[in-house]
C-alpha positions in Angstrom: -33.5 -17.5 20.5 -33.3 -19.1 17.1 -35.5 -17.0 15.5 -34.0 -13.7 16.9 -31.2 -15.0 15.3 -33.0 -15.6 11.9 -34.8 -12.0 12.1 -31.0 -10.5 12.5 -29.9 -12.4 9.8 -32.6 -11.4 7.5 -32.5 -8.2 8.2 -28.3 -7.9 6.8 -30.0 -9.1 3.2 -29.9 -6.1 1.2 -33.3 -6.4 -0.8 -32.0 -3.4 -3.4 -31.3 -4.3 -7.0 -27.9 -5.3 -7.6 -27.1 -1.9 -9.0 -27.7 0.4 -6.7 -25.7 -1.5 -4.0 -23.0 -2.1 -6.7 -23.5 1.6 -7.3 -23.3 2.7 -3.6 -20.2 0.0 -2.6 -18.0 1.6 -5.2 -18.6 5.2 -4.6 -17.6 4.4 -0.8 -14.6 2.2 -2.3 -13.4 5.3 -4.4 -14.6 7.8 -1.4 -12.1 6.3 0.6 -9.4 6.0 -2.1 -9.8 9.8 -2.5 -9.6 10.5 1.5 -6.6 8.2 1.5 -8.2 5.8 4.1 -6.0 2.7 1.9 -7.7 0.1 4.5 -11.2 1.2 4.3 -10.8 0.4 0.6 -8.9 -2.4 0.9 -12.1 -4.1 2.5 -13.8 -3.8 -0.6 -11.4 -6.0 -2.2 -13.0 -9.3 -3.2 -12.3 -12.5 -0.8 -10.2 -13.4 -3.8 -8.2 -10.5 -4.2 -7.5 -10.4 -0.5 -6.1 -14.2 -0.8 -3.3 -13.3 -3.5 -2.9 -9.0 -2.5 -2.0 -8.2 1.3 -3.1 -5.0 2.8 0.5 -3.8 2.3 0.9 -4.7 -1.1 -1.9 -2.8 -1.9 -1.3 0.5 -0.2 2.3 0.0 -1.9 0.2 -0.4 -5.3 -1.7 2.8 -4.8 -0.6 6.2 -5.8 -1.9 8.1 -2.7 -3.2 11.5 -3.3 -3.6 11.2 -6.8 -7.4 11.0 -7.3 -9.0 14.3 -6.2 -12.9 12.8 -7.1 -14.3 10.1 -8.4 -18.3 9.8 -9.8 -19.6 6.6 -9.6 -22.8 7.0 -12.4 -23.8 3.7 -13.2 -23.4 -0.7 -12.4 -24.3 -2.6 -15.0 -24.9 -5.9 -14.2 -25.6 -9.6 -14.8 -26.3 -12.1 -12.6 -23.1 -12.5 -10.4 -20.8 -9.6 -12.1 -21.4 -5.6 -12.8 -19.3 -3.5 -14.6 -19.3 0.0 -12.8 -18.7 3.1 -15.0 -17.4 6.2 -13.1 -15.6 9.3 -13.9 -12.0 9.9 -12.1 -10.8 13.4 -11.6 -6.7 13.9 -10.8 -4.4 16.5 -11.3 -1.9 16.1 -14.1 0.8 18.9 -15.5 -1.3 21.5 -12.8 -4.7 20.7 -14.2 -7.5 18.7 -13.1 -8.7 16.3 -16.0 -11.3 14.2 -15.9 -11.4 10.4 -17.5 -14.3 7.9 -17.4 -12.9 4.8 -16.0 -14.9 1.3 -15.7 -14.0 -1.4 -13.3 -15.6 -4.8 -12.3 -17.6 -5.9 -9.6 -18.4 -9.3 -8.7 -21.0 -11.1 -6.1 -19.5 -13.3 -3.8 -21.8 -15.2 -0.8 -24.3 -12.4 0.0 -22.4 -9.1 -0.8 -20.3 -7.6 -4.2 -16.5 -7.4 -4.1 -14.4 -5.3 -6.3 -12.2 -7.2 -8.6 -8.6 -6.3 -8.7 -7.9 -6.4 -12.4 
């Protein structure tokens, strides 16, 4: 039994670099930021930011409907923290403008947590 249980836990370990599943967490963080699914991004939130920023507070904090798409191009990375550089399309005075926008990632336990900043 023990060693079903090792083989299940081995096989959560993400062996990808450190950027690509940076990469891929925040495009599905800013994916659901952009369909307005506020808890499904929320979980994304490192175990610190969680600690100090209820699910409430931030849906209150978020200006829903806002972003219409968001690129996630690149993480940059060190060891424990990535810097993730994306491009964030919204709507302001009835056109769509584009920005790039950076944010920070950091590794926590086995998996990366974005970093309310």
């Amino acid at each position: 039994m023990s060693a079903v249980v090792a083989l299940a836990a081995c096989a959560t370990l993400d062996k990808r670099p450190s950027t690509e599943v940076v990469k891929e967490r925040a495009q599905a963080r800013w994916d659901a930021l952009v369909k307005d699914d506020i808890p499904a991004a929320y979980k994304y939130l490192s175990p610190g930011s969680r600690s100090v920023t209820s699910l409430e507070q931030f849906t209150a904090s978020i200006n829903r409907g806002f972003w219409k798409s968001v690129v996630v191009h690149e993480a940059v990375c060190e060891t424990d923290s990535c810097e993730v550089h994306a491009t964030i399309e919204y709507e302001f005075q009835g056109r769509r403008v584009k920005t790039p926008y950076k944010e920070k990632w950091i590794r926590e336990g086995s998996s990366w947590w974005f970093v309310l900043g």
